[in-house]
C-alpha positions in Angstrom: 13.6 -72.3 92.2 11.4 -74.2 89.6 12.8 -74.5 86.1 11.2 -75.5 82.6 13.6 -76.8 80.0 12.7 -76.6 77.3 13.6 -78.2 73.6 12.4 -77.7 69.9 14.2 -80.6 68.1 15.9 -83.8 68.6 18.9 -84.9 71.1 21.0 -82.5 69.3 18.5 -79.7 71.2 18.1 -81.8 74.4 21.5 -82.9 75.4 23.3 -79.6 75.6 20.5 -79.0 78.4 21.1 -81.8 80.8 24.2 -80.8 82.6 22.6 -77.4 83.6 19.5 -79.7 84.5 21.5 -82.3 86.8 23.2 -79.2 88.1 20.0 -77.6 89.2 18.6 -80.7 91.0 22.2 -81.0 92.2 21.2 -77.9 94.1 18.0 -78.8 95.5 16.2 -76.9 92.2 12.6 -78.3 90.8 13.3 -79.3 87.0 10.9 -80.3 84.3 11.6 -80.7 80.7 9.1 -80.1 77.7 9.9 -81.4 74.1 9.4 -84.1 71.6 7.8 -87.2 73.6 10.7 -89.6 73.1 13.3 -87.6 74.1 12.2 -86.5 77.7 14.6 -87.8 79.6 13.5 -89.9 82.7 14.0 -88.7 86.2 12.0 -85.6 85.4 8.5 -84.4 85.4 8.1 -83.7 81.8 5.4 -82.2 79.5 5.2 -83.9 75.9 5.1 -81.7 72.8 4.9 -82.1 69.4 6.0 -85.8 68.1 8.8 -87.5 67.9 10.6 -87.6 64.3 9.8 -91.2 62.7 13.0 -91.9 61.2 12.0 -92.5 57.9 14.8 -93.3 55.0 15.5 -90.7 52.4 17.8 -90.8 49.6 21.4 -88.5 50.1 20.9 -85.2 48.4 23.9 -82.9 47.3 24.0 -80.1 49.8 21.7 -77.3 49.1 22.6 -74.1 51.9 19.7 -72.2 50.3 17.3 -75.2 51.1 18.6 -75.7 54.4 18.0 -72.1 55.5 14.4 -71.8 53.8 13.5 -74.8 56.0 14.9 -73.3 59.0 13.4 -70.4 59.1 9.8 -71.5 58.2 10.5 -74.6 60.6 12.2 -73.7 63.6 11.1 -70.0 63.1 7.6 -70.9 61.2 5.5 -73.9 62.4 7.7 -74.8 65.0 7.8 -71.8 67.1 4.3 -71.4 66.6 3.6 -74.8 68.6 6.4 -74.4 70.6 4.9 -71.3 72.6 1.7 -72.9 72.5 2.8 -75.7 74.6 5.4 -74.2 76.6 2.9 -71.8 78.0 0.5 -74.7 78.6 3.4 -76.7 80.5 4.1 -73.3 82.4 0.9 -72.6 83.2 0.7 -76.2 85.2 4.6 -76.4 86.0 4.7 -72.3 87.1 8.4 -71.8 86.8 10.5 -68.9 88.3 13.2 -69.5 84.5 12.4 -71.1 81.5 15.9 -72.7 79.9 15.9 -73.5 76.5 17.8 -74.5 73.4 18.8 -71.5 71.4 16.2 -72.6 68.3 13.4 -72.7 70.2 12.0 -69.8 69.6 8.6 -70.1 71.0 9.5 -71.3 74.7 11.5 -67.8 74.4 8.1 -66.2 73.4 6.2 -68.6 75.6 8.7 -67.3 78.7 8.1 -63.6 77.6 4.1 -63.9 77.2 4.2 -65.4 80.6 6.4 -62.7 82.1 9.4 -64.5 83.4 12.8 -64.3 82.5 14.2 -67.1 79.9 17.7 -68.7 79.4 18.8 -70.0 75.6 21.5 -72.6 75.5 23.4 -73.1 71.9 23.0 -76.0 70.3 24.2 -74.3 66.8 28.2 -74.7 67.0 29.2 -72.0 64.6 26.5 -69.4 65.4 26.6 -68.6 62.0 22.9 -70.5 60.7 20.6 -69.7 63.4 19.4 -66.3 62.9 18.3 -66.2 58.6 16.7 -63.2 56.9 13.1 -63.1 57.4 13.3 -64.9 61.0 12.3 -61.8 63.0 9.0 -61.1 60.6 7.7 -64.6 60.7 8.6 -64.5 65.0 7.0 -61.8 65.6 3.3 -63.2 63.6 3.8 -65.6 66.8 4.5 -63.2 69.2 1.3 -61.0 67.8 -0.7 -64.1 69.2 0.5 -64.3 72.2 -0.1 -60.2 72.6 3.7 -59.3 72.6 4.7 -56.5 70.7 6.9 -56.7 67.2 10.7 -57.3 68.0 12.2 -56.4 64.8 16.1 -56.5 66.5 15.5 -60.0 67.6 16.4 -58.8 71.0 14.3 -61.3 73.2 17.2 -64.1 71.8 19.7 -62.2 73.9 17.7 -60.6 76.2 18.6 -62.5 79.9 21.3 -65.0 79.3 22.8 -67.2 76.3 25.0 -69.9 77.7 27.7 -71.9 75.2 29.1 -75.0 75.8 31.3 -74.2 72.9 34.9 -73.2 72.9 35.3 -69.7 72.6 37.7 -70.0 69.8 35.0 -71.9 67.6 32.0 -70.0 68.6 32.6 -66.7 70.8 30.2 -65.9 73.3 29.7 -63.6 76.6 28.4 -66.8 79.0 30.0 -70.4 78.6 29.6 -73.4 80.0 31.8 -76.8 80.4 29.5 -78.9 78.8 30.8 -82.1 80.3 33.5 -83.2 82.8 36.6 -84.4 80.7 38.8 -87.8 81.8 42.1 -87.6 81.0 43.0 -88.7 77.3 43.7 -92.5 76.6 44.7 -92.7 73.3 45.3 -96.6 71.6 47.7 -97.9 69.7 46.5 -98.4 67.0 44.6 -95.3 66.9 41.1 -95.6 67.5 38.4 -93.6 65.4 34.8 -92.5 66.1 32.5 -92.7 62.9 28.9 -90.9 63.5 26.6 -89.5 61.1 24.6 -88.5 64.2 20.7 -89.5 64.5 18.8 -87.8 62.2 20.4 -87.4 59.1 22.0 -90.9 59.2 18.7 -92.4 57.8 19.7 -89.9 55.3 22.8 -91.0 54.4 22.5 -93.1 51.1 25.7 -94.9 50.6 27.8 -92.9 52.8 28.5 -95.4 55.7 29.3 -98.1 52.9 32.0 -95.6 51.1 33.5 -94.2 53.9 33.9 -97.8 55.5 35.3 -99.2 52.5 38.3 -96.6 53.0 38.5 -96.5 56.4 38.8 -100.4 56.8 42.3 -100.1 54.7 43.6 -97.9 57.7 45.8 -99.5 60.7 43.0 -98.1 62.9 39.9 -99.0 65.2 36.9 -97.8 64.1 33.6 -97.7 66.0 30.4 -96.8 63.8 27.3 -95.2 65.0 24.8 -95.6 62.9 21.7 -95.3 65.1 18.3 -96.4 66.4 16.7 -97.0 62.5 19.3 -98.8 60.7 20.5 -102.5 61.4 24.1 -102.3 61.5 23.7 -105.8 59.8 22.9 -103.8 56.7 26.5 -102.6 56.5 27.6 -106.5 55.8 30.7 -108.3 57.4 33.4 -105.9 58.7 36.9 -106.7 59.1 37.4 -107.2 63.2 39.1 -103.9 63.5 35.7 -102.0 62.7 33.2 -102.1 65.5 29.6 -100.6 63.9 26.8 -100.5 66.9 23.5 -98.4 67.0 24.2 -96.4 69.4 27.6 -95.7 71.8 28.0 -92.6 74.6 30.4 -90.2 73.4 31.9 -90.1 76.8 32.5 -94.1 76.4 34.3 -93.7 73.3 36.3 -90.2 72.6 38.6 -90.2 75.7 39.9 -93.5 73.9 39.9 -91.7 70.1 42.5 -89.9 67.7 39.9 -88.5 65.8 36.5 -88.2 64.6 34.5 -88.2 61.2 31.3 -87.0 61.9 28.4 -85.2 59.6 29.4 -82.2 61.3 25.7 -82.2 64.0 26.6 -80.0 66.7 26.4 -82.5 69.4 29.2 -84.7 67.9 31.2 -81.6 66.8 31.0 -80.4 70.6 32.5 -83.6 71.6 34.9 -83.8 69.8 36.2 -79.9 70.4 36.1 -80.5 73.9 38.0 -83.8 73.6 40.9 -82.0 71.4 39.8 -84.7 68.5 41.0 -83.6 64.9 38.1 -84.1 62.4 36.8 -85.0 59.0 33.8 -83.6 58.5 31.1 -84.4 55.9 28.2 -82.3 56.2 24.8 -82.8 54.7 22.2 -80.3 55.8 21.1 -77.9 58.9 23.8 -76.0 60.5 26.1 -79.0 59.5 28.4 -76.6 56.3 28.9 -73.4 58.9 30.2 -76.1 61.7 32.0 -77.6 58.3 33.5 -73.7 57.2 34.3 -73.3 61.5 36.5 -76.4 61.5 38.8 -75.5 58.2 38.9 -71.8 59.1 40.1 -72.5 62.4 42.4 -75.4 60.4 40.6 -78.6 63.1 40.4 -81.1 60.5 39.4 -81.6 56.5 35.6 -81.3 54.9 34.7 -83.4 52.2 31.3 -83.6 49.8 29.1 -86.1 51.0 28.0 -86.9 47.5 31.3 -86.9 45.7 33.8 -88.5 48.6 35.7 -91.3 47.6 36.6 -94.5 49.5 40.2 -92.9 48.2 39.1 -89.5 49.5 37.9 -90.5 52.7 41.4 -92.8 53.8 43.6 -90.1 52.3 41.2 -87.1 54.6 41.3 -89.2 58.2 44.9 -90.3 57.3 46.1 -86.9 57.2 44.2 -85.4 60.4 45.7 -88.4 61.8 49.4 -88.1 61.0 49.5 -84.4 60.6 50.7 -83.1 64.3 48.8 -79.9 63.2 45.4 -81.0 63.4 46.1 -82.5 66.8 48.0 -79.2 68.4 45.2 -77.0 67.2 42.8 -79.5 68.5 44.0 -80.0 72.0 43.9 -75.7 72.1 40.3 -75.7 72.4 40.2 -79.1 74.7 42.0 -76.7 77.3 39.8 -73.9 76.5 36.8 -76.2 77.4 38.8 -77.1 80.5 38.8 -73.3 81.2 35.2 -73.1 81.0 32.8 -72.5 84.2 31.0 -75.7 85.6 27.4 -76.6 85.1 26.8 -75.9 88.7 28.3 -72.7 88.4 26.3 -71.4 85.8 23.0 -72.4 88.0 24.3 -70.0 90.4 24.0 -67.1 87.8 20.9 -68.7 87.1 19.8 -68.2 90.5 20.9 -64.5 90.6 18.9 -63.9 87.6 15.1 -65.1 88.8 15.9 -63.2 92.1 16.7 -60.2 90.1 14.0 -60.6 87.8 
């Protein structure tokens, strides 16, 4: 079998695709990846699409959910899906695979798959579920799949048509297909508790003052704290830290949340998926994309505490991670969607279905 993976946007898009990937080669499968340039991981024939985002620094802005959806759907369902089945069909048309496998916002690899009459696969990458799919989105689709001679799909069926895998909890996000979306060591807690502080790696060039606030609360906590802050700021632009707070560019989540209590994160999908499937409490401070559905998810389901990431306080921040911290609630309702994620089928397993569906097809 000969698959194309497939990936509209950063690592938040890529990574949720890699364990089905290894799993496939696992197998004896072909794999190839298309995307942005920078983030096709090595190992694998890959096609480059599009360019990598040049991590420019923006000022914080107060969240705007209208703004976020408008770009959204005229990005990922706009200009994006428009060169997305462009070059997925070019990369098809040299790589000829049986499956396409993509991430669930990109839209034109689905209409890429479609035009080139083989069966596609979406992964989530949006936690909540609740962002993805905006008013307007099937219109401006099907203006792309008019070009590549599809007809209109005013139900938005093609995004459920084969197979929609989750590496999400089913408690979080619910969903027909799942998928354990890493293997899971057993929990080694510290003492004193240790702390994982990410504003991901897009919106943390972004982030204004944020880092400096929060750290300026979290540093008065009997905690370890390791900081993230990623590939385009110097951590050195933080300034001296006590020796209990660790900042670095870049850490894997796999090296660092078996060892954590909880996490503060922006709310990114990628993190957030960590951290459910680590039973981590959070603090959540979101500041654009699908980051305030994931933000709504976590209080709803009662995971950890949201605050504004323009009005937070050093005060607010300490008193927010030292109540997920101390209050046993957090943590019981926390480690309830750790064993779900236990529950959930292998990445090798899931090839298998994948392997019923392109002889089916």
């Amino acid at each position: 079998m000969r698959l194309l993976f497939a990936f509209a946007g950063g690592r938040g898009h890529l990574n949720p695709l890699l364990p089905l990937a290894e799993a496939a080669t696992a197998r004896g499968h072909a794999v190839a990846f298309t995307g942005r340039p920078g983030g096709l991981p090595p190992g694998y024939p890959g096609f480059p699409a599009g360019a990598d985002d040049p991590g420019e620094r923006r000022p914080l802005q107060r969240l705007d959910r209208a703004r976020e959806e408008h770009d959204f759907l005229h990005g990922f369902g706009g200009w994006i899906a428009r060169e997305r089945a462009a070059t997925t069909r070019t990369a098809a048309v040299e790589w000829r695979p049986d499956l396409i496998v993509c991430d669930e916002a990109d839209f034109g690899s689905m209409i890429a798959a479609e035009s080139f009459g083989i069966p596609h696969v979406s992964v989530v990458v949006l936690a909540a579920g609740t962002f993805g799919r905006p008013s307007g989105l099937s219109s401006l689709l099907d203006e792309t799949r008019a070009q590549h001679g599809l007809p209109a799909d005013p139900k938005l069926e093609m995004l459920d048509r084969h197979l929609v895998i989750s590496p999400v909890p089913p408690t979080f996000r619910p969903a027909a297909s799942h998928m354990r979306p890493m293997e899971l060591t057993p929990p080694a807690p510290t003492d004193p508790p240790t702390v994982y502080f990410t504003l991901g790696t897009i919106f943390n060039t972004e982030s204004g003052d944020l880092f400096t606030r929060f750290l300026t609360g979290f540093s008065r906590l009997p905690i370890q704290l390791v900081v993230t802050v990623g590939a385009a700021i110097d951590p050195a632009e933080l300034g001296p830290q006590p020796p209990h707070v660790h900042v670095e560019r870049y850490v894997p989540q796999a090296a660092v949340l078996p060892r954590c209590s909880a996490v503060v994160t922006h709310g990114g999908s990628g993190t957030l998926v960590g951290a459910l499937a680590h039973g981590l409490p959070l603090v959540v401070v979101p500041m654009g994309a699908d980051q305030p559905a994931n933000a709504d998810r976590v209080a709803e389901l009662g995971l950890g505490l949201v605050l504004d990431a323009v009005d937070a306080t050093p005060a607010d921040a300490a008193a927010a991670l030292h109540t997920v911290l101390t209050d046993p609630a957090y943590t019981t309702r926390a480690a309830a969607l750790r064993a779900e994620t236990e529950s959930m089928p292998a990445p090798d397993e899931v090839v298998a279905r994948l392997e019923t569906l392109v002889r089916g097809a």
